[in-house]
C-alpha positions as CSV (number, residue, x, y, z in Angstrom):
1,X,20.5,-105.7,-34.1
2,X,23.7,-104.3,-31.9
3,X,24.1,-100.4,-31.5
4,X,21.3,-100.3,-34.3
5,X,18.2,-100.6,-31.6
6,X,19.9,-98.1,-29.4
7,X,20.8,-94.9,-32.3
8,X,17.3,-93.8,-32.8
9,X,16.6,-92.8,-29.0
10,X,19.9,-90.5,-29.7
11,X,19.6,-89.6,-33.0
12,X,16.9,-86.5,-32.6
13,X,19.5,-84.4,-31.6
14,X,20.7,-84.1,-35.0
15,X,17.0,-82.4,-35.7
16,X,18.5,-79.3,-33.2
17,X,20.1,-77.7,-35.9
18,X,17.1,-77.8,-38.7
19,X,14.8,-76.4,-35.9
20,X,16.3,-72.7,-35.9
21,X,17.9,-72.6,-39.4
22,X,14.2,-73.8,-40.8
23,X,11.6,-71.4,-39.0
24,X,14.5,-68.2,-40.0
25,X,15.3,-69.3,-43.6
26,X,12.5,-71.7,-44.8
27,X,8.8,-70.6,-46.0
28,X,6.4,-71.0,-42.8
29,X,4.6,-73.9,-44.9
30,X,7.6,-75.7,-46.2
31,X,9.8,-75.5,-42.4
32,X,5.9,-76.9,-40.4
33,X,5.8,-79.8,-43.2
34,X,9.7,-80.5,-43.1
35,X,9.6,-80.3,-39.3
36,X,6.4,-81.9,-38.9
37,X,7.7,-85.0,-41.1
38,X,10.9,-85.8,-39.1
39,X,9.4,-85.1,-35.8
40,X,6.9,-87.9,-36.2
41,X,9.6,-90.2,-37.7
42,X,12.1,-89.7,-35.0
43,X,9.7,-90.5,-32.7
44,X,7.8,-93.9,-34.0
45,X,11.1,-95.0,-34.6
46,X,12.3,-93.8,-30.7
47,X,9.2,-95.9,-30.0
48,X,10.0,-99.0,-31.7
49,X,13.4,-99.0,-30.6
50,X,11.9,-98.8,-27.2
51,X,9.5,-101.6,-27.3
52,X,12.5,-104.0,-29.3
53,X,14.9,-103.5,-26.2
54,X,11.5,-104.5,-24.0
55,X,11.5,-107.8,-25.9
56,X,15.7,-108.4,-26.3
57,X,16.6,-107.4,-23.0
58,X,14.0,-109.5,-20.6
59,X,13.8,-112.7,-23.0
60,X,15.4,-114.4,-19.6
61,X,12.8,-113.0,-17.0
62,X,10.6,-115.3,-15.9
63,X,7.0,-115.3,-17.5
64,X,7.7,-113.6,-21.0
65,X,6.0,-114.3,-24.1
66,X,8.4,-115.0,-25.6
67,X,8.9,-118.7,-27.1
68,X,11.3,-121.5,-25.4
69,X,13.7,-121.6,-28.1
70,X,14.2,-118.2,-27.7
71,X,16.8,-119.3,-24.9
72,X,19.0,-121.5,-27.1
73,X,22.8,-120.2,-26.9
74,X,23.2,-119.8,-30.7
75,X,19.8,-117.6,-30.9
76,X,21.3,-115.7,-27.2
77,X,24.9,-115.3,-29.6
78,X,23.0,-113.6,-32.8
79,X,21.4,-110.9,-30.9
80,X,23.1,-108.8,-28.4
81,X,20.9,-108.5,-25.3
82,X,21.2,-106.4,-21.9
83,X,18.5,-107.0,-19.0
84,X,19.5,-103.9,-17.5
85,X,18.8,-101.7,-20.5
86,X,15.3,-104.2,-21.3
87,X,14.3,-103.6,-17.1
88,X,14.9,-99.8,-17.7
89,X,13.1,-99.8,-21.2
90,X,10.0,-100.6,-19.4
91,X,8.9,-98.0,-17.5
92,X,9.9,-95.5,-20.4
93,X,7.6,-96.9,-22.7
94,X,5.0,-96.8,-20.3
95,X,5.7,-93.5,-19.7
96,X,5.8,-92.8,-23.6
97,X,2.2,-94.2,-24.4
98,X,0.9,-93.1,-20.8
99,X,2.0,-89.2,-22.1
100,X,1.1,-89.5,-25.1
101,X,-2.5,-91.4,-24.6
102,X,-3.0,-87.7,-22.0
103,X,-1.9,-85.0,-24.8
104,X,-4.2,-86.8,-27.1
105,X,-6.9,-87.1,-25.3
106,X,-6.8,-83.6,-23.4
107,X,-6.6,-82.2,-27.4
108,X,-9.6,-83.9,-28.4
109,X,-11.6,-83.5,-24.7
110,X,-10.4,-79.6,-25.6
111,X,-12.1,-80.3,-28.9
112,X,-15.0,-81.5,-27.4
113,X,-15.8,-78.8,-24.7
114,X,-15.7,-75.9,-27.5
115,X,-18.0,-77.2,-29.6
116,X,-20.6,-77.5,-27.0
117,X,-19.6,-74.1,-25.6
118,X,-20.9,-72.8,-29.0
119,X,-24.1,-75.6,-29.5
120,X,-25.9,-72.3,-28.7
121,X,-24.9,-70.6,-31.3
122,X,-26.2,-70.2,-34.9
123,X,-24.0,-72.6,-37.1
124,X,-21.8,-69.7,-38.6
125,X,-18.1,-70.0,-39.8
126,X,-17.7,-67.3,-37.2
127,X,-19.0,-67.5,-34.0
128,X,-19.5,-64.0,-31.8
129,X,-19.0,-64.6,-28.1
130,X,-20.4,-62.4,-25.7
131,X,-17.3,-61.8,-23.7
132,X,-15.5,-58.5,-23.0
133,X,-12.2,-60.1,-23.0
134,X,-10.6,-59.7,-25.9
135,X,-9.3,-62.9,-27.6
136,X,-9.6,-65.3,-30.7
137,X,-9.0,-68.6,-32.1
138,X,-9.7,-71.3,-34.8
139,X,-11.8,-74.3,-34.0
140,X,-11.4,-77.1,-36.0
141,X,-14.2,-79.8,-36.5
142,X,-17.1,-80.0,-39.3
143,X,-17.2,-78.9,-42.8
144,X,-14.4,-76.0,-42.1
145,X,-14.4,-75.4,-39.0
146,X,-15.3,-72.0,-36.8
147,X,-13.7,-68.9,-36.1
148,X,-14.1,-68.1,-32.0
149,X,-14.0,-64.3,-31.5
150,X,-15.0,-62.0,-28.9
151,X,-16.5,-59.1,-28.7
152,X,-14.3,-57.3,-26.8
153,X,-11.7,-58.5,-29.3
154,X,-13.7,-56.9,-32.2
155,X,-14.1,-54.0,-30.3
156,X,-10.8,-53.4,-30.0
157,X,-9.2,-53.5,-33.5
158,X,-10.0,-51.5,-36.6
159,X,-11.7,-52.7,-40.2
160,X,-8.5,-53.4,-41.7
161,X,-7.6,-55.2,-38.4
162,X,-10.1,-57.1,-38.2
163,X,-10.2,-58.7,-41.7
164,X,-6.3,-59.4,-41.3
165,X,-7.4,-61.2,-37.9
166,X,-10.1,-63.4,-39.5
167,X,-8.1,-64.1,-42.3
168,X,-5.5,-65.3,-40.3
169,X,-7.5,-67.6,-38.5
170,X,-9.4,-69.0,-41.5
171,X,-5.3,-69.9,-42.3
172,X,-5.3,-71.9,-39.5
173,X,-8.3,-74.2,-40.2
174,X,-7.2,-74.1,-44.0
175,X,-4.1,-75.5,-43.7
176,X,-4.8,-78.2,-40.7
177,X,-2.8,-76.9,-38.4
178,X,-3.8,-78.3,-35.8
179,X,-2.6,-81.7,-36.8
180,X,0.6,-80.2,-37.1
181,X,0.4,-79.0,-33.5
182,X,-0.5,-82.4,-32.4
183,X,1.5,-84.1,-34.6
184,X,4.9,-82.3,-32.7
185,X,3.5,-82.6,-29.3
186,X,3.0,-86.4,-29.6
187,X,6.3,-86.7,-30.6
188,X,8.0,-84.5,-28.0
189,X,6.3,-86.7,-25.8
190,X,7.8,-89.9,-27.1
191,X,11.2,-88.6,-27.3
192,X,12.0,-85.1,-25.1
193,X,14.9,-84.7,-27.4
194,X,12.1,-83.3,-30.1
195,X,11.2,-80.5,-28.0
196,X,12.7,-78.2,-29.9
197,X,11.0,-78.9,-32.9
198,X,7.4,-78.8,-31.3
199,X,8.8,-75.4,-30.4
200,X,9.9,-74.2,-33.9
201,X,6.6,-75.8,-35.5
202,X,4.3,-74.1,-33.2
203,X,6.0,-70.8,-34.5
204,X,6.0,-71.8,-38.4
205,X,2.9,-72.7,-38.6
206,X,1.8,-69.1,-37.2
207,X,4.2,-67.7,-39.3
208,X,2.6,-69.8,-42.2
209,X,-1.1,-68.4,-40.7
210,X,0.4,-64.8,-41.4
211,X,1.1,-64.9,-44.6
212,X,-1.2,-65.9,-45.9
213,X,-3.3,-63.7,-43.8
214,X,-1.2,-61.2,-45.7
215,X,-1.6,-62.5,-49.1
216,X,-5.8,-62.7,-48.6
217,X,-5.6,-59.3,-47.1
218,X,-2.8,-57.6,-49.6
219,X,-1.8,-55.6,-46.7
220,X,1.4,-56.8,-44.3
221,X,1.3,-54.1,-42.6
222,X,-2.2,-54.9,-41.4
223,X,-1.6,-58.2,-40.4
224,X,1.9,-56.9,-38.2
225,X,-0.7,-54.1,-37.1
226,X,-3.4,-56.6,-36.0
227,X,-1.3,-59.7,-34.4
228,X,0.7,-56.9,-32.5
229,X,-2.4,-54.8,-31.2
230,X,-3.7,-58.4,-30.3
231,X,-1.4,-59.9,-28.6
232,X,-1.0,-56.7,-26.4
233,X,-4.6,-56.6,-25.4
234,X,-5.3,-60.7,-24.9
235,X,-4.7,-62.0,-21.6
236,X,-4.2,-65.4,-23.4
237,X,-6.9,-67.9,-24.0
238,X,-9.0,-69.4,-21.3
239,X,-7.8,-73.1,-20.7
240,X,-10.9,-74.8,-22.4
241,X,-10.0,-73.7,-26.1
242,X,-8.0,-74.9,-28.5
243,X,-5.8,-71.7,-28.1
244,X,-4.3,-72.6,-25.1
245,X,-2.8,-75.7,-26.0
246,X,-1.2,-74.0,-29.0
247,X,2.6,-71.5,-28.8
248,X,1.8,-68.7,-30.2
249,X,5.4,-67.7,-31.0
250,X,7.3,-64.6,-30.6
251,X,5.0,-62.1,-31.6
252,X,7.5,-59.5,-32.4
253,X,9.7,-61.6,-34.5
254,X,6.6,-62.5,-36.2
255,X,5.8,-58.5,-36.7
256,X,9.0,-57.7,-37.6
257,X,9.0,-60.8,-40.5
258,X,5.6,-59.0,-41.6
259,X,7.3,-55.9,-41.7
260,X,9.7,-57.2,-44.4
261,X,9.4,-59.2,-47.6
262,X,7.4,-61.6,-48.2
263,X,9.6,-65.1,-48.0
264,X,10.6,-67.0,-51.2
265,X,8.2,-70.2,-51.7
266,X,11.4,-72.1,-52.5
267,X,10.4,-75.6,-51.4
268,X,14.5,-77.1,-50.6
269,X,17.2,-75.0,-50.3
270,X,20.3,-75.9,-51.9
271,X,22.9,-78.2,-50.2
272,X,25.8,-75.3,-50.6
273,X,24.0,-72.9,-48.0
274,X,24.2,-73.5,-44.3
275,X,19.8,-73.9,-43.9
276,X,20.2,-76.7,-46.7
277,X,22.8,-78.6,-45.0
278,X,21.1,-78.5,-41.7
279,X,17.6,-79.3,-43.8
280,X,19.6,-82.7,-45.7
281,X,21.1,-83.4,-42.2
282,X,17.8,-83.8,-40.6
283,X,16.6,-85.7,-43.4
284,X,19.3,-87.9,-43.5
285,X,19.3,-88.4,-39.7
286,X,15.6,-89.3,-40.0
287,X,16.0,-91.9,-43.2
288,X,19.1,-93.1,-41.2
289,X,17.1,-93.6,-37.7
290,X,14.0,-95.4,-39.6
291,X,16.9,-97.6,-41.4
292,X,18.4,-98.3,-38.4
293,X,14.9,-99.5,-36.8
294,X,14.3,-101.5,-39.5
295,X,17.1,-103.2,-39.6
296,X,16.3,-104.3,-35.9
297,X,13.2,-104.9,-36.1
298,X,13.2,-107.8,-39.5
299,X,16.6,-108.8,-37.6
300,X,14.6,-109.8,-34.4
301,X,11.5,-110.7,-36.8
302,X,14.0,-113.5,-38.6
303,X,15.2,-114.9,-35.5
304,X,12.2,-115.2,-33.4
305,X,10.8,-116.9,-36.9
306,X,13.8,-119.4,-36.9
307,X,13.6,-120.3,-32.6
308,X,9.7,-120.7,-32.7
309,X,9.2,-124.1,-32.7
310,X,6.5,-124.8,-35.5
């Protein structure tokens, strides 16, 4: 195992440069998948390297699991051990599951609490709230899913708007975003070093949300029209929906990208511009951390095989 166990807690930090090069150069869709992908890697692997240092570095304490051969000088020799590290690793991966266990189940308690909020309502895709404070999300759960809207929200944005808002939310539930959203917070918790991708992800995938609001619409200027003109009149979402565990994003960078072309669908950029070296970096420091996990964990597999007495 050696240095191996300990290069996927550092390694995220190659993932820094992908972040800001992907959500400014990459399709919305391909930069939340790419994103998406090695922030959950980065962090099982984090997590495993965790949980192997646990087991190396506190085979000596007194009352672990661990077998009586596993104290035999040659077995001690073959894998490199530290009790200071394996007492430290401890608490962390308490931490990590104890954080992690909270976002989860505050997402799906959010979950939970919107859907009986609207058991009142008549099972519509859209559901009309009674509420002069103007705000909007997407609900996911069922066949499809619901779009939350207000009144005051409706009231407040022209026909054109309007359609360009709804379409834009029906992206969201379309394209599972919020498993994306989850998906990057989990693993921000694991590892804090993936905070900026939970970041960058929360803004591609409503960059992703607008155009294809903009594509169902045929209008960009609509959608820049209608996520400006609602962003200025929303408070923010009250704390029991789904909206307020989600980043919105910089709403003007995501008006002024509306107010351009649309971006190329290119799925990888090439490895001779800057975006596609930062793009193979992250990949390669994500293959290399899950090797490098690997590699500990059949090592430690092999020898705890060999010093358990049969």
């Amino acid at each position: 195992m050696g240095i191996f166990v300990f290069l996927p807690m550092v390694l995220p930090l190659s993932a820094w440069p992908v972040a800001r090069l992907a959500e400014q150069h990459l399709h919305p869709r391909t930069a939340t998948w790419l994103l998406s992908g090695v922030a959950s890697v980065l962090a099982v692997c984090s997590t495993l390297s965790l949980v192997l240092m646990v087991v190396v570095g506190t085979a000596q304490l007194p009352g672990n699991p661990l077998p009586d051969g596993w104290s035999d000088p040659e077995v001690r020799e073959a894998v490199p051990y530290d009790e200071v590290a394996g007492r430290v690793a401890i608490p962390l991966l308490l931490a990590v599951f104890a954080a992690c266990g909270w976002t989860a189940a505050r997402h799906f308690l959010v979950r939970r609490r919107a859907h009986l909020a609207l058991a009142g309502l008549q099972p519509r895709q859209v559901a009309l709230l009674p509420d002069t404070t103007p705000y909007a999300y997407a609900l996911p759960g069922g066949p499809r899913g619901r779009v939350v809207v207000t009144t005051g929200m409706l009231a407040a944005l022209g026909a054109a708007e309007r359609r360009a808002l709804f379409a834009h939310e029906r992206a969201h539930l379309a394209g599972a975003h919020h498993r994306f959203l989850l998906t990057v917070q989990l693993a921000a918790r694991a590892n804090p070093f993936l905070r900026p991708l939970r970041t960058a992800v929360g803004f591609t995938s409503e960059r992703w949300a607008d155009e294809e609001a903009a594509l169902a619409v045929g209008d960009r200027r609509s959608v820049a029209r209608a996520i400006g003109k609602a962003a200025l009149l929303s408070p923010g979402a009250p704390l029991s929906t789904l909206a307020a565990l989600a980043a919105p994003g910089p709403v003007p960078r995501r008006v002024a990208a509306l107010l351009g072309p649309a971006p190329a669908a290119r799925a990888w950029p090439p490895l001779s511009t800057t975006v596609g070296l930062a793009v193979w970096g992250a990949a390669a420091g994500a293959a290399f951390s899950a090797l490098a996990s690997a590699n500990s964990a059949v090592t430690l597999f092999f020898i705890l095989k060999a010093a358990t007495p049969l």
